[in-house]
Every structure is written in structure tokens, then in C-alpha cells.
N, C-alpha and C positions, 0 to 999 in steps of 0.2 A: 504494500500500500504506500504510496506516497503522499507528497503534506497533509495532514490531521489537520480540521477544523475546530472542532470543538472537542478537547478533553476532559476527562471523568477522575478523578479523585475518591478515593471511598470503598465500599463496600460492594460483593457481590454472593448470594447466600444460597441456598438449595430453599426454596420453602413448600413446603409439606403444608397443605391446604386439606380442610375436612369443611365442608356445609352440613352444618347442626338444626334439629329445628328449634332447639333453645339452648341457653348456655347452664351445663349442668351445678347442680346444689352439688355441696361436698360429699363425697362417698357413694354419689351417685353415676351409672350408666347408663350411658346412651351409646341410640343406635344413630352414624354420620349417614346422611342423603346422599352425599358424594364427597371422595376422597382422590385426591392427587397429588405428585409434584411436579413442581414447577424451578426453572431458574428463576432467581428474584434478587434483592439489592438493592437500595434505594438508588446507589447510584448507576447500579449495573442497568438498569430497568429506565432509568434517567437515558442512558446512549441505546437501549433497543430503540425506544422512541426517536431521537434522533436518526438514525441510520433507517428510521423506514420512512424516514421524511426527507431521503438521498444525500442526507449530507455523512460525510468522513467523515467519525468518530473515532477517538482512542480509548481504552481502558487502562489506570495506573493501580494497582491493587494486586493481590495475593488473593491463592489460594491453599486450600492442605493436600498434603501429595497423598490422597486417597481416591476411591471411584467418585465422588462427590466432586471432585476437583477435576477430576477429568469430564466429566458431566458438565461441568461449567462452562471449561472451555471452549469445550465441541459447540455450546452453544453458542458461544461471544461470535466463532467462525462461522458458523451456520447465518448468524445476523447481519455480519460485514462487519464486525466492530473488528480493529486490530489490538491485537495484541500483546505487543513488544514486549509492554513494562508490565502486562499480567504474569506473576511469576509464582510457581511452585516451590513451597518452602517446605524442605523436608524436615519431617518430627510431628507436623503442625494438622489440626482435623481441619477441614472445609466447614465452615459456619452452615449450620441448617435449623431453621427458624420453621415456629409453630404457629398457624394462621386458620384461626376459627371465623367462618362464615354462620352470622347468622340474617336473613331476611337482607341481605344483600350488606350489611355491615360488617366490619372484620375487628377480630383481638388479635395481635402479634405478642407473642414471645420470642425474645430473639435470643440468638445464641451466645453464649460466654466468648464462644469463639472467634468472633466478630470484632472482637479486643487484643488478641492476641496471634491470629494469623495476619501477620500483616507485611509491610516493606520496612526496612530498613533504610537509613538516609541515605549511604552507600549504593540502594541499590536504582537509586534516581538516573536517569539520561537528560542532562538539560537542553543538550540541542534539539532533545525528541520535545521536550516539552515548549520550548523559544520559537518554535514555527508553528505553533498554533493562534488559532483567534479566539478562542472562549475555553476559561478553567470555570467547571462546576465543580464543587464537592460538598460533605455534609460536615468535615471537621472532625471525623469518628476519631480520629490519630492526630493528636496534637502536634508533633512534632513533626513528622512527614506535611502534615496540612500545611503548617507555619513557614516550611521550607518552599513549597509548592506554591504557594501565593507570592513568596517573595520572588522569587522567580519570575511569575506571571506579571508581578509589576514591573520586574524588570525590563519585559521587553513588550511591555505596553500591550498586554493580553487581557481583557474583556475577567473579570471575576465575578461569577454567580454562586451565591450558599444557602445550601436549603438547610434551614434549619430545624427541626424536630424535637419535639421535648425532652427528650429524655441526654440531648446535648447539653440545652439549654439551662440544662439542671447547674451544672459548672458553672454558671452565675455569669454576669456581663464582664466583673472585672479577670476576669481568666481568658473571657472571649476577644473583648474587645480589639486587641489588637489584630488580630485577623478581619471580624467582624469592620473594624471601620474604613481596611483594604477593600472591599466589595462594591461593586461598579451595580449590584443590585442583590439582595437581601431577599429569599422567597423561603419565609418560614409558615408553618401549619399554627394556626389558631392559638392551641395550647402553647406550643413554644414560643411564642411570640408574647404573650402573657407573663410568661415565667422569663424571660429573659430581660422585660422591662420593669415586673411588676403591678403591670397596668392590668383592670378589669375587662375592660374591652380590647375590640382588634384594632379598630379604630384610634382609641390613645395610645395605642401600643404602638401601632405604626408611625404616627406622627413624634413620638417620643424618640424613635428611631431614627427619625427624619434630622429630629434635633440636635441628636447626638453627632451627626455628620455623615449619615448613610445615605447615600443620595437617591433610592428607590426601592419602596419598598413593596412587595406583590405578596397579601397574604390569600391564601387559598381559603374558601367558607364551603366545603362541600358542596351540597345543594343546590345552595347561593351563587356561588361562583367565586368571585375573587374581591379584593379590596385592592386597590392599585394607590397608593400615597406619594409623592413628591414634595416637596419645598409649595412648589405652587398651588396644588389638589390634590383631592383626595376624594376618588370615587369607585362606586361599587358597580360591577361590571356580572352581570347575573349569568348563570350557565344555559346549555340549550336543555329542555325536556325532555327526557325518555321514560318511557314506560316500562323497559323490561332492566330493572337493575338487579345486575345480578350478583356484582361481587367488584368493592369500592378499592380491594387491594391492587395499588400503583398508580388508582386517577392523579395523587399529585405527581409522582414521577413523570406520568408522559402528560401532564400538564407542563413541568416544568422543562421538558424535551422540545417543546415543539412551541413554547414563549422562546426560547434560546433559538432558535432554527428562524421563527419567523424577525426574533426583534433584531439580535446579532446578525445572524445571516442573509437575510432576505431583505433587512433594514427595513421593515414595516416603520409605521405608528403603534406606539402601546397598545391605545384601543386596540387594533386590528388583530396585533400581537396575541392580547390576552382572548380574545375570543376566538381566534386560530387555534387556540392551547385550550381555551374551556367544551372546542368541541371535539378536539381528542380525546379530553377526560370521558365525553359525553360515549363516546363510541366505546370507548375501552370498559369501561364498569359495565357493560352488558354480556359482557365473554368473564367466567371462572378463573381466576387465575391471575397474578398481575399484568401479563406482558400478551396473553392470549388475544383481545380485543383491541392491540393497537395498532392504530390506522397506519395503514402507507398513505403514500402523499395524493392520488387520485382518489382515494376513498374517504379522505380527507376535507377534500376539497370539495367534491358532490355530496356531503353533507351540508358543508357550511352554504353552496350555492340552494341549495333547498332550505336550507333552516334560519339562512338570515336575514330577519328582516329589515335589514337597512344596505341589503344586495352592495355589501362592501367586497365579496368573491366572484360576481357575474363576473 
């Protein structure tokens, strides 16, 4: 593969997916509606979406040199994502994450492993990483993260961080310094709360604003999204479906295909985030995180049918 457009930073996991018809009482069994796995990753799942919206993606991230890990792989290849700086750490198990569907809602538990299969700084390539145009990542590894955005500012590379609660736990002043490198800030609800303290998304985001982040995209399920600047601050609603069937990865290729349209294709935000609120819109209808995400024609003939302010004719 040649020059990488947008690369990934982070995690990539096995998740093992079960649809329950309710979440069981202690000491109680049930019987699962349907059971699978899946490749999954916040970030790994982040560049499926990208790459089926034709743009070069890279993956920087480990795996454990078990079946699990080669399972991964074959997938990353099967998608078009390359995989240079995806590396096999011998000793180390492949993260695999437990994911309850109920009524189209999901519970993740994630794996220990997810901590401890990872890179080493050493085993970085900065010229693989200085020719690209967009760093995403979640910040899982502090030290590789830290390393990795300094880099990206170095050669004037686009930084996007999704942030998730159970990051955001590590408080603003542990964050901050990475956090206020970011060229746009797309955290989920809860984390966004727990990172400023604020009740709302709304004061969360503006707080953030405050702080020195210069864009912030918080995702509302349902809802859609909340988009905040300096200048505004407005809520940007998703398209409607009927058949939801499984919510695990909507923000991922949400935030797959904001990065593809706003970096790459240099839309307008508006445009941007409703390009990304109707990938989410597509993807939660298919089992699975990565099963329902659009390529770019199917993408596209949704948004030409479903928008009504025909900003895709």
C-alpha cells in the first residue's frame, strides 16, 4: 500500500456478541437469541468505516500471538486497512470483549487485555506515520498516545480523539495535555460529562471549547450529535430507522466517515456530520459492530433519499 491517509491509534479486540431478551438477575440463566463473533475495536472499527468509504487507512496497534490474533489480522487484510505497524507481541492474549445485546442496546465488558497487549515506543515508524493527513485515536496507552500526537503535530497532521468514559475516568489534568493537541475532540455523552464535570453535553462541550479545544462533536444516540465551536453550538439530529438492531460501533463509523467527509473530502460540518449520522443510521440495523457499515454508494443512496434538505443530489 502506498501513502496512508488517515491513521488509527488504539485498540482492536475479538468481541463475542450474544442478543439476550433481558439482562439476567444474579444467579440466574438465560437462554441468548443469537450468539456471534465479531472483529471489533473502537479504533479498529473506526478505519473498517473509513476504508469502505475508499479512503487509505493504516492500523498502529498490537495484537496477542494466538488464533485470536490471527483472526484479527486476516481481517484488517480482508478490509484494505494496512498493516505495517499492526504487530504481534509474543507472550501477550489478543483482547476479546463481552457484548450483551438487549432490544437493540449493548453492555460491553472489555478485556484486561486491552491494557497490556500493546506497542512499545520503540516499536513506532515515524516516517510511516509523517505522511499521513488524519491521527485518530482513543488515548487507551498513554505513552504511545503522547508520543503519537507529538509526532502528528509535528508534521502538521489533522488530530481526532474519541473519547469514552471509562478514559475519561483519568481526570482532565492527566488528559489535558494530549487533549488540548486535538484539531477536534468526538467524545460519547458520558465521557464528556466526566471529563469536565458538567451535567449536561451541552456545558460540557462549551467548557471544552473554553478550555482551548477548538471542536467539539458529541454523539447523542438517537438524537444525533451536538457539534460546538467558539462560534455555535448546535444539535444536528440523526436519520430514522425502524429496524435497530444492534447500537454496537454506531459511534465508531460515525466517527469514520465525519473524518473521510470533513478531512478528506473537505465538506462543511453540517454536511460532515450528517454524512457520519447516516452511516451510524445504516450500521445499527446489521448485528455486530462492523457488519452494517456502508460503503460509499450505499452511503450515498441513502443520504440522496433520506435528506431532506437534498445536500447529496
Amino acid at each position: 500500500m502506498g501513502k496512508i491517509d488517515i491513521i488509527g491509534l488504539g485498540e482492536v479486540v475479538v468481541d463475542w456478541v450474544a442478543e439476550i431478551p433481558h439482562f439476567p438477575k444474579l444467579d440466574e440463566k438465560i437462554d441468548a437469541i443469537n450468539e456471534n463473533y465479531f472483529s471489533g475495536g473502537v479504533t479498529a472499527n473506526y478505519l473498517v468505516a473509513v476504508a469502505r468509504l475508499g479512503v487509505s487507512c493504516g492500523f498502529i496497534g498490537a495484537v496477542g500471538d494466538d488464533l485470536y490474533g490471527d483472526f484479527l489480522v486476516r481481517d484488517f487484510k480482508k478490509e484494505k486497512i494496512d498493516t505495517k505497524l499492526l504487530l504481534k507481541k509474543k507472550g501477550k492474549k489478543t483482547p476479546v470483549n463481552f457484548i450483551f445485546v438487549v432490544k437493540g442496546e449493548k453492555t460491553i465488558i472489555q478485556s484486561p487485555h486491552m491494557k497490556t497487549t500493546k506497542l512499545k515506543l520503540i516499536d513506532l515508524d515515524e516516517s510511516y506515520i509523517s505522511k499521513s493527513k488524519v491521527l485518530h485515536t482513543t488515548l487507551i496507552h498513554p505513552k504511545i498516545s503522547e508520543r503519537v500526537i507529538n509526532l502528528a503535530k509535528e508534521h502538521d497532521i489533522k488530530i481526532s480523539i474519541d473519547l469514552e468514559s471509562q478514559i475519561a475516568q483519568r481526570g482532565w489534568s492527566s488528559l489535558k495535555d494530549m487533549l488540548l493537541k486535538a484539531d477536534i475532540l468526538i467524545p460519547n455523552k458520558e465521557g464528556v460529562k466526566m471529563i469536565t464535570k458538567c451535567n449536561t453535553p451541552k456545558d460540557a462541550a462549551k467548557e471544552l471549547i473554553r478550555k482551548g479545544i477548538p471542536l467539539v462533536i458529541i454523539t447523542l444516540s438517537n438524537k444525533g450529535a451536538l457539534v460546538t465551536t467558539a462560534e455555535f453550538q448546535k444539535e444536528i439530529p440523526t436519520y430514522d430507522v425502524n429496524n435497530i438492531v444492534d447500537t454496537t460501533g454506531a459511534g465508531d463509523v460515525f466517527n469514520g466517515a465525519f473524518s473521510v467527509a470533513y478531512w478528506i473530502k473537505k465538506w462543511n460540518l453540517e454536511k460532515s456530520i450528517k454524512y457520519a449520522n447516516a452511516a451510524a443510521a445504516l450500521k445499527i440495523q446489521k448485528l455486530g459492530a462492523r457488519t452494517g457499515m456502508p460503503f460509499e454508494t450505499e452511503l450515498i443512496q441513502f443520504l440522496k433519499e433520506n435528506d431532506s434538505e437534498d445536500l447529496f443530489k
